[in-house]
N, CA, C and O atoms as CSV, one atom per row, in Angstrom:
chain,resi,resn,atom,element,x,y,z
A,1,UNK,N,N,-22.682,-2.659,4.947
A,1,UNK,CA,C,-22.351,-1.884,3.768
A,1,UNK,C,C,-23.063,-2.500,2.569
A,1,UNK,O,O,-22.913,-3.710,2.401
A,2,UNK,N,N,-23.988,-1.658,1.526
A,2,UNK,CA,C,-24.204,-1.970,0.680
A,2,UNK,C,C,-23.496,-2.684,-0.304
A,2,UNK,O,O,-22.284,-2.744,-0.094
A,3,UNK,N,N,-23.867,-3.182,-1.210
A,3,UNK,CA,C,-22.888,-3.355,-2.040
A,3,UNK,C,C,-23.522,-3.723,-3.803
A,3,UNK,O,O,-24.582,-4.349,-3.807
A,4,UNK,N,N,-22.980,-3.399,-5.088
A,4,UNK,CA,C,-23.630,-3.684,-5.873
A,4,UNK,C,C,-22.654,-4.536,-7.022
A,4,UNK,O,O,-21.430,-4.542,-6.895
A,5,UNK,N,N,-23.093,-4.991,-7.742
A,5,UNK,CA,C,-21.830,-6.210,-8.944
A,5,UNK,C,C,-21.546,-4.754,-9.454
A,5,UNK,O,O,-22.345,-3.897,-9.833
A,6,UNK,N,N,-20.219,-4.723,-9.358
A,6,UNK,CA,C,-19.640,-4.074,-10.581
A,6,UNK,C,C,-19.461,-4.352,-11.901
A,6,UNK,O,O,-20.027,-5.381,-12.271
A,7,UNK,N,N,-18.746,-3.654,-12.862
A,7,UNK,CA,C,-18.367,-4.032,-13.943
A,7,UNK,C,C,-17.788,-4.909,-14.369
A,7,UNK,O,O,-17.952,-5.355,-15.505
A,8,UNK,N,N,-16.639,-5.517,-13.163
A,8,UNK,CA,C,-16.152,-6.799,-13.439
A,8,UNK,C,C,-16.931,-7.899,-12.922
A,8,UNK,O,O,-16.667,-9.101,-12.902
A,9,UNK,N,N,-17.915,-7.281,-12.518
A,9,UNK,CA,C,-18.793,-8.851,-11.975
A,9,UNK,C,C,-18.559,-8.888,-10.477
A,9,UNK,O,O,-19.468,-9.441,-9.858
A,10,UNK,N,N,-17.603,-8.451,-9.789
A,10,UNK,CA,C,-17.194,-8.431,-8.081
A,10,UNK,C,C,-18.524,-7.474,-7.460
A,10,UNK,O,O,-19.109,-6.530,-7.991
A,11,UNK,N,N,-18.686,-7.979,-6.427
A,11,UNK,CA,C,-19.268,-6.839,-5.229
A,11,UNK,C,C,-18.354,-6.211,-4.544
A,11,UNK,O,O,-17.554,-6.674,-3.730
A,12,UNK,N,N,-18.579,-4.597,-5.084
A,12,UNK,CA,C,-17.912,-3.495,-4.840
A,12,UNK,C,C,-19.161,-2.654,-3.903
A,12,UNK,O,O,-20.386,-2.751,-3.981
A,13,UNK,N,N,-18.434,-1.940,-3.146
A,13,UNK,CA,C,-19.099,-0.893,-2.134
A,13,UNK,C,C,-19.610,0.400,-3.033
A,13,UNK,O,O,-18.771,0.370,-3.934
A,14,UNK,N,N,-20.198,1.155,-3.237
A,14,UNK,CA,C,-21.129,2.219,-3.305
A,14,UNK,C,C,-20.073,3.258,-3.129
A,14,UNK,O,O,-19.217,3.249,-2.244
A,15,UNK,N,N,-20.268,4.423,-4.345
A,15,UNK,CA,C,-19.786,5.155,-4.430
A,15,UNK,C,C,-20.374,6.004,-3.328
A,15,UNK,O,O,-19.408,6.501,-2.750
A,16,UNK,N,N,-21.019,6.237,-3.000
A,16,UNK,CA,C,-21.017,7.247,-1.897
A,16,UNK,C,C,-20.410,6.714,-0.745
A,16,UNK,O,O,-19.362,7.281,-0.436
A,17,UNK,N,N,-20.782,5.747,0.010
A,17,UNK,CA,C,-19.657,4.820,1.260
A,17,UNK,C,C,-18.390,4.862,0.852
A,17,UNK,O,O,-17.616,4.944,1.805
A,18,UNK,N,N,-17.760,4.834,-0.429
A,18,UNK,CA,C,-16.638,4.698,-0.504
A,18,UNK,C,C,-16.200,6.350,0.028
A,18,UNK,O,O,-15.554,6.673,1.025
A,19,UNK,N,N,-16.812,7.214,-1.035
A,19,UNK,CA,C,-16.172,8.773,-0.880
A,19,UNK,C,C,-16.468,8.802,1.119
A,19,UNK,O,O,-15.483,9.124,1.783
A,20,UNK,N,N,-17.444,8.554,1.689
A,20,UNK,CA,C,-17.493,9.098,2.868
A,20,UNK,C,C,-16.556,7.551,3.824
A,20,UNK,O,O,-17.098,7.546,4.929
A,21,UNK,N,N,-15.959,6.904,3.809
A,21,UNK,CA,C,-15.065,6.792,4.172
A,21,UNK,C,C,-13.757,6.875,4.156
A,21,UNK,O,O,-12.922,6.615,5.023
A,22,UNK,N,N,-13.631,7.392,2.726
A,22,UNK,CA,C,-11.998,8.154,2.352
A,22,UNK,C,C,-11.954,9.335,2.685
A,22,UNK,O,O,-10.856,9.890,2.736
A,23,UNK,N,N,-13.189,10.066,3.015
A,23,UNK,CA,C,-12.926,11.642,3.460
A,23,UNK,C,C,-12.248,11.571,4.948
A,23,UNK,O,O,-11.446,12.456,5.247
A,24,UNK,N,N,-12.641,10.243,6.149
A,24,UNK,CA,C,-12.289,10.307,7.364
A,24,UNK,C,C,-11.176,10.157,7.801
A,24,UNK,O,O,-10.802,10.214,8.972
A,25,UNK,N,N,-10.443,9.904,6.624
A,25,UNK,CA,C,-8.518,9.853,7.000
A,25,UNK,C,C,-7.923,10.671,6.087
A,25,UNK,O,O,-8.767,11.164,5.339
A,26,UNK,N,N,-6.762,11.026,5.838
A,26,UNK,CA,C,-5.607,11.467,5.173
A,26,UNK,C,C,-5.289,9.986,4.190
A,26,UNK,O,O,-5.588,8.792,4.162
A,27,UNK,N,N,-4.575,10.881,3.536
A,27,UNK,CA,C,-4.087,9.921,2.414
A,27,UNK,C,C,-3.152,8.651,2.749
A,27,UNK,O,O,-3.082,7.471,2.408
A,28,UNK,N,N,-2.445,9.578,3.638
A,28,UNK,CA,C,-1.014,8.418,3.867
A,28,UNK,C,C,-1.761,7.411,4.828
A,28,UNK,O,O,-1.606,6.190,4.777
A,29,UNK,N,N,-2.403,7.924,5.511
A,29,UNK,CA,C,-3.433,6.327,6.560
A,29,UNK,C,C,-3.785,6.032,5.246
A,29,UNK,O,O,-2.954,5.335,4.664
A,30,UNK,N,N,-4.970,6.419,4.472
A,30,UNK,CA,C,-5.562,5.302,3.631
A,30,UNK,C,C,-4.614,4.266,3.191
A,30,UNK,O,O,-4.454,3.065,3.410
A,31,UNK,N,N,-4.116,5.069,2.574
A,31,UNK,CA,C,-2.755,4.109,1.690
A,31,UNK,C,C,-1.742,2.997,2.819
A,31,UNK,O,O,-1.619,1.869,2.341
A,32,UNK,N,N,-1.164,3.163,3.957
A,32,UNK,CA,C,-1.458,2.048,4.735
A,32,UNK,C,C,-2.477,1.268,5.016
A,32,UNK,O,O,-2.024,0.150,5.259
A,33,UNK,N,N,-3.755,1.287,5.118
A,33,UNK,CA,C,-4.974,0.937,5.347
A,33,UNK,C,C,-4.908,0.095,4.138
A,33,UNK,O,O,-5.095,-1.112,4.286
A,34,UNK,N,N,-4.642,0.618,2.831
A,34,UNK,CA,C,-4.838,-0.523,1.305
A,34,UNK,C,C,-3.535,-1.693,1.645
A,34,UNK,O,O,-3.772,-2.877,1.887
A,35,UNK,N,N,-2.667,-1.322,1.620
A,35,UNK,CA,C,-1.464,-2.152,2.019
A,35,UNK,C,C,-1.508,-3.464,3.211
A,35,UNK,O,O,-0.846,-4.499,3.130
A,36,UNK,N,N,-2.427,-3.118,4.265
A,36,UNK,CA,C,-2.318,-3.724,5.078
A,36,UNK,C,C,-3.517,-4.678,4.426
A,36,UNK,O,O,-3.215,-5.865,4.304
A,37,UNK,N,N,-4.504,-4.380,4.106
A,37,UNK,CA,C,-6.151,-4.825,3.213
A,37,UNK,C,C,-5.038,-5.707,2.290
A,37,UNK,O,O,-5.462,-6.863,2.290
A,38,UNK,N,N,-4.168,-5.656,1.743
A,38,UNK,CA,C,-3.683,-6.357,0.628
A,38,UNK,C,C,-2.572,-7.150,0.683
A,38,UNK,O,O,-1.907,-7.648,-0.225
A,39,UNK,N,N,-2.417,-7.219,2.300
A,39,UNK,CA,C,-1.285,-8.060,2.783
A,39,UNK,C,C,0.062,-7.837,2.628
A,39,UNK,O,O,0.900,-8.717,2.830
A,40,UNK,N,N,0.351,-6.599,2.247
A,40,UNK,CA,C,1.737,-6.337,1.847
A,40,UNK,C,C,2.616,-5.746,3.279
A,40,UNK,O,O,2.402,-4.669,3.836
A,41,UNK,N,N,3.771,-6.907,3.728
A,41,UNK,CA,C,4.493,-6.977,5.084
A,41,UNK,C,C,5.532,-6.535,4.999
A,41,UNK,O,O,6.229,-6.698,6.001
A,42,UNK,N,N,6.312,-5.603,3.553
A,42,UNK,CA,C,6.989,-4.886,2.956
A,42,UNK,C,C,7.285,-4.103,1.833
A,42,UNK,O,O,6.769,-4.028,0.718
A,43,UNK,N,N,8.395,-3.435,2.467
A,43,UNK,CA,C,7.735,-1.529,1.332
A,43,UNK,C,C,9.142,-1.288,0.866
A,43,UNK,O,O,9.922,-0.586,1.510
A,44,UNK,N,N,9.454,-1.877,-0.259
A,44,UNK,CA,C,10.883,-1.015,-0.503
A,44,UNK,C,C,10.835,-0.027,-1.317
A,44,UNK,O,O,10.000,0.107,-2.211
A,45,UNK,N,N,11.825,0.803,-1.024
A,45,UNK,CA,C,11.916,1.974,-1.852
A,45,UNK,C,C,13.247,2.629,-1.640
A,45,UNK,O,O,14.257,1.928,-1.576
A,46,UNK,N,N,13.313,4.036,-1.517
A,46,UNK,CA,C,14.419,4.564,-0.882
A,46,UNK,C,C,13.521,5.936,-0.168
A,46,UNK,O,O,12.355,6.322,-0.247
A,47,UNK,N,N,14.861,6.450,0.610
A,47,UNK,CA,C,14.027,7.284,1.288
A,47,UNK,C,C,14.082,8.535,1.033
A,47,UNK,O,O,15.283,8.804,1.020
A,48,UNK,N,N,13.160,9.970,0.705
A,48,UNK,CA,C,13.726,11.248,0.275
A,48,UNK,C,C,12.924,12.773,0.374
A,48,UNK,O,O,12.499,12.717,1.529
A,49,UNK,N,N,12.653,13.574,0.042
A,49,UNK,CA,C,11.832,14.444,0.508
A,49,UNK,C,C,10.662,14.350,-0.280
A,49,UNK,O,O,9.819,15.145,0.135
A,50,UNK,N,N,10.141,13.459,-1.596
A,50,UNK,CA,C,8.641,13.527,-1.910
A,50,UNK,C,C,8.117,12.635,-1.030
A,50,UNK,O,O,7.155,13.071,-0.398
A,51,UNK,N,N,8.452,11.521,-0.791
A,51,UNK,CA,C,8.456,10.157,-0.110
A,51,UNK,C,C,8.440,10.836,1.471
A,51,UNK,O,O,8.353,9.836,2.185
A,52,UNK,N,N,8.475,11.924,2.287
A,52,UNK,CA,C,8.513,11.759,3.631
A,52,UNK,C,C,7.367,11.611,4.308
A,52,UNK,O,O,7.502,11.037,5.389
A,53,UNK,N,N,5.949,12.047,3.932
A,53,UNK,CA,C,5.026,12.032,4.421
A,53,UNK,C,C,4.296,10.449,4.458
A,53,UNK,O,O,3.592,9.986,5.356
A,54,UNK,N,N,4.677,9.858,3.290
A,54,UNK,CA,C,4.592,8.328,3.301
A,54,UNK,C,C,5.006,7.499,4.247
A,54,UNK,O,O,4.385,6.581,4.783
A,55,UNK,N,N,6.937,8.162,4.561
A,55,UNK,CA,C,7.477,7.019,5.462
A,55,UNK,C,C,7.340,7.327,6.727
A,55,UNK,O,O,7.879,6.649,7.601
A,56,UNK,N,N,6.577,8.425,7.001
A,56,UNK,CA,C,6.057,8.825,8.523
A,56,UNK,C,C,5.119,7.909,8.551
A,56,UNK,O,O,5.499,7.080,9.379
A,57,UNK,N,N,3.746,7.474,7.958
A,57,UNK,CA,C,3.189,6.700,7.573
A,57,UNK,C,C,3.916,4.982,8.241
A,57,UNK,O,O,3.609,4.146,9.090
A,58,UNK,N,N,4.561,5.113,7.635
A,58,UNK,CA,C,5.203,3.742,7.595
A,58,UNK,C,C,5.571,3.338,8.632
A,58,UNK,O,O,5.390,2.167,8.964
A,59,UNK,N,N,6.538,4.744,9.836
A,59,UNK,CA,C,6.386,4.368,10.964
A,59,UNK,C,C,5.802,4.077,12.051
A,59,UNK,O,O,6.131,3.289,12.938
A,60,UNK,N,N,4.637,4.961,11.916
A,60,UNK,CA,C,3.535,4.382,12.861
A,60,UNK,C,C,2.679,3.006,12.205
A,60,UNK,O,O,1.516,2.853,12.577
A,61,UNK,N,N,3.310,1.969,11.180
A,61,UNK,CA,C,2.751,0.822,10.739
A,61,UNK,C,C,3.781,-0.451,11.328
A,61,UNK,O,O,4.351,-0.952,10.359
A,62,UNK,N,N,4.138,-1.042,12.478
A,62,UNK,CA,C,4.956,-1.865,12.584
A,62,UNK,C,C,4.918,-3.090,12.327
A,62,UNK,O,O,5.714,-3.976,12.638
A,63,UNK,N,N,3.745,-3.143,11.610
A,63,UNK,CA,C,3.122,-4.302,11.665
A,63,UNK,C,C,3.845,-4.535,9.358
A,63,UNK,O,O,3.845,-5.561,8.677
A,64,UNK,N,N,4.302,-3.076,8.963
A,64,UNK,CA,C,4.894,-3.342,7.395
A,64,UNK,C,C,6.067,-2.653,8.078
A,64,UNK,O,O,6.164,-1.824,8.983
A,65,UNK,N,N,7.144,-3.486,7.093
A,65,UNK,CA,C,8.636,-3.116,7.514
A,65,UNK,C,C,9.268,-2.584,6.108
A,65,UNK,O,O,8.850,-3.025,5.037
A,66,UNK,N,N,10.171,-1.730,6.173
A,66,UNK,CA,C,10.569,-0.552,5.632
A,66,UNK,C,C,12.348,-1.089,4.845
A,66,UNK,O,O,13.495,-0.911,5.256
A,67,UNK,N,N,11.867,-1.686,3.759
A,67,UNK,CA,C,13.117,-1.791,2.953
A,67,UNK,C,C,14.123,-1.103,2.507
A,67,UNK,O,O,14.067,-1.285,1.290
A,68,UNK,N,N,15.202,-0.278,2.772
A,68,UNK,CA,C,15.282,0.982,1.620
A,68,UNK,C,C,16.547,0.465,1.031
A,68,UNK,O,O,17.153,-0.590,1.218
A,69,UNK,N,N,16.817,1.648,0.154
A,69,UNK,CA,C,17.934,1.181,-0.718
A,69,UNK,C,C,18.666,2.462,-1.212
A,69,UNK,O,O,18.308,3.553,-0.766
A,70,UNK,N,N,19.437,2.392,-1.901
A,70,UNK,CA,C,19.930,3.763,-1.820
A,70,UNK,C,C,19.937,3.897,-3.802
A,70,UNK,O,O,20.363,4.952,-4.272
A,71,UNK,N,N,19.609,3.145,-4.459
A,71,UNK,CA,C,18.938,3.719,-5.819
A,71,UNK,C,C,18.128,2.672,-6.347
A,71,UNK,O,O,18.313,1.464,-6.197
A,72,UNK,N,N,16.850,3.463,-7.233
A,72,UNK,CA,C,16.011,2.738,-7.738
A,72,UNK,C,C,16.195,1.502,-8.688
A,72,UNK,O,O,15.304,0.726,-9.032
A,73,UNK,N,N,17.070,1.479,-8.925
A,73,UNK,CA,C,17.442,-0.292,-9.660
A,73,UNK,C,C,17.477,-1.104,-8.892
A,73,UNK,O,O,16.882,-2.181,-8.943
A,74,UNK,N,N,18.235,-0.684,-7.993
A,74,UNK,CA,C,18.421,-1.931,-6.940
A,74,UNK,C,C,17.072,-1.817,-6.135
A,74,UNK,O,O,17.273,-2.544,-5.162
A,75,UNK,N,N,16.107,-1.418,-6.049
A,75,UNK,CA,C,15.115,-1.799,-4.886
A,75,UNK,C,C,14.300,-2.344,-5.982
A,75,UNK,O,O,14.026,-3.544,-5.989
A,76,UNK,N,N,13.933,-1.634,-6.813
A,76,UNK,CA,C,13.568,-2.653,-8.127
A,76,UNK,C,C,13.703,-3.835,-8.127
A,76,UNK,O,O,12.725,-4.572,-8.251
A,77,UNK,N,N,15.051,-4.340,-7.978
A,77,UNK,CA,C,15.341,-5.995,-8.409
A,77,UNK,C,C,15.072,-6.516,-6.705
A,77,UNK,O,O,14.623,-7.661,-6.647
A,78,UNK,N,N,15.242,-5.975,-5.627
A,78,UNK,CA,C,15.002,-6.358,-4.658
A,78,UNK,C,C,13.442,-7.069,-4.228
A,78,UNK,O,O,13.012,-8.088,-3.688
A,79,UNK,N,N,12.926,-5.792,-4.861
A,79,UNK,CA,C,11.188,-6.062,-4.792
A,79,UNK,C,C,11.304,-7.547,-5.175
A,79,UNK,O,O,11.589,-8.519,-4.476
A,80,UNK,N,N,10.936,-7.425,-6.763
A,80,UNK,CA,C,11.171,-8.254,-7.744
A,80,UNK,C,C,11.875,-9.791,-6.813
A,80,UNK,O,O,11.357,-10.817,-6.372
A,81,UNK,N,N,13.050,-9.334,-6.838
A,81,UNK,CA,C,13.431,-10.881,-6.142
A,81,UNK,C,C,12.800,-11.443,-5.168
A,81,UNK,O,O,12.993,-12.652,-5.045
A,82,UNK,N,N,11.723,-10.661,-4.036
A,82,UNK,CA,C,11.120,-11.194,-2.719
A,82,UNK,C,C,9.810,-11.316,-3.463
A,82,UNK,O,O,8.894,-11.738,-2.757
A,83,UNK,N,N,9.582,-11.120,-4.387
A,83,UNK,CA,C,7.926,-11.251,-5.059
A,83,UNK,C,C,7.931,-12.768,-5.691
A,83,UNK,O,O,7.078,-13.578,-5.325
A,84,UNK,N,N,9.024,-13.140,-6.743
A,84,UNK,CA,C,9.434,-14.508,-7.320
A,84,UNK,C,C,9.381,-15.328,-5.994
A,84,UNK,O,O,8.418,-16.001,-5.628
A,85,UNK,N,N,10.456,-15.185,-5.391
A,85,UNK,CA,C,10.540,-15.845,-4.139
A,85,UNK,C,C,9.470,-16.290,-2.841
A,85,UNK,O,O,9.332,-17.292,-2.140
A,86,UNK,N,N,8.974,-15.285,-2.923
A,86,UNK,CA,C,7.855,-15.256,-1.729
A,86,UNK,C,C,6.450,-15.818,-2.277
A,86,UNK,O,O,5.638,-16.464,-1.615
A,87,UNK,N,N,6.328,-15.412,-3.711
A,87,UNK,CA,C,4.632,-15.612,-4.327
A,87,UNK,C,C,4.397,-14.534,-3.811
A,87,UNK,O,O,3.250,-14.933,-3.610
A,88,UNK,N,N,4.382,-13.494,-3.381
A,88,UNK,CA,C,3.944,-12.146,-2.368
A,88,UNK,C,C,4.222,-10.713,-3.142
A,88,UNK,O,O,5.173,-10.529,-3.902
A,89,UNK,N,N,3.458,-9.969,-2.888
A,89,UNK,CA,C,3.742,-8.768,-3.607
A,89,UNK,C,C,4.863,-7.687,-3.224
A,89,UNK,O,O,4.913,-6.893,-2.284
A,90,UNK,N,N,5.614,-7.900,-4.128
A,90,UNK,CA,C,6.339,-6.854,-3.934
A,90,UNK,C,C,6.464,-5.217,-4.559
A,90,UNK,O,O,6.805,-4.646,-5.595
A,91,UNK,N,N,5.729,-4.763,-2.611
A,91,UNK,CA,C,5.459,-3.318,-3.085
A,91,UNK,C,C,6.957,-2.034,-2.714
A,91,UNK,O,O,6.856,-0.854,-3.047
């Protein structure tokens, strides 16, 4: 893969490689695909009908495990607390 300095100074991939490898999946793979690229081994949230096509997603990922919660404050501080704790991102 090509690659050229971006704007921040990093070697970034080529806008065209990028578009023609995001055309070969769906969204919800990519977006596991970034998650897993970024080391993230948990996903809290809660679970609901905008969110379903995501956590289908999620199940065929066993390799990220599936936090939920039943309202957004609390998965909030949950994140939050395993991110302090861990050094790790809490997505």
């Amino acid at each position: 893969m090509n690659t050229y300095r971006g704007f921040r100074g990093r070697n970034e991939p080529r806008v065209e490689e990028v578009a023609f490898i995001t055309t070969m999946m769906k969204g919800k793979r990519a977006l596991i695909e970034l998650l897993r690229h970024e080391g993230v081994k948990y996903v809290f949230g809660i679970s609901g009908a905008t969110e379903i096509l995501f956590m289908d997603a999620l199940e065929e990922a066993p390799d990220i495990r599936t936090i939920l919660s039943l309202h957004e404050v609390v998965c909030a501080g949950v994140a939050e607390g395993y991110a302090r704790a861990s050094g790790k991102v809490g997505f």
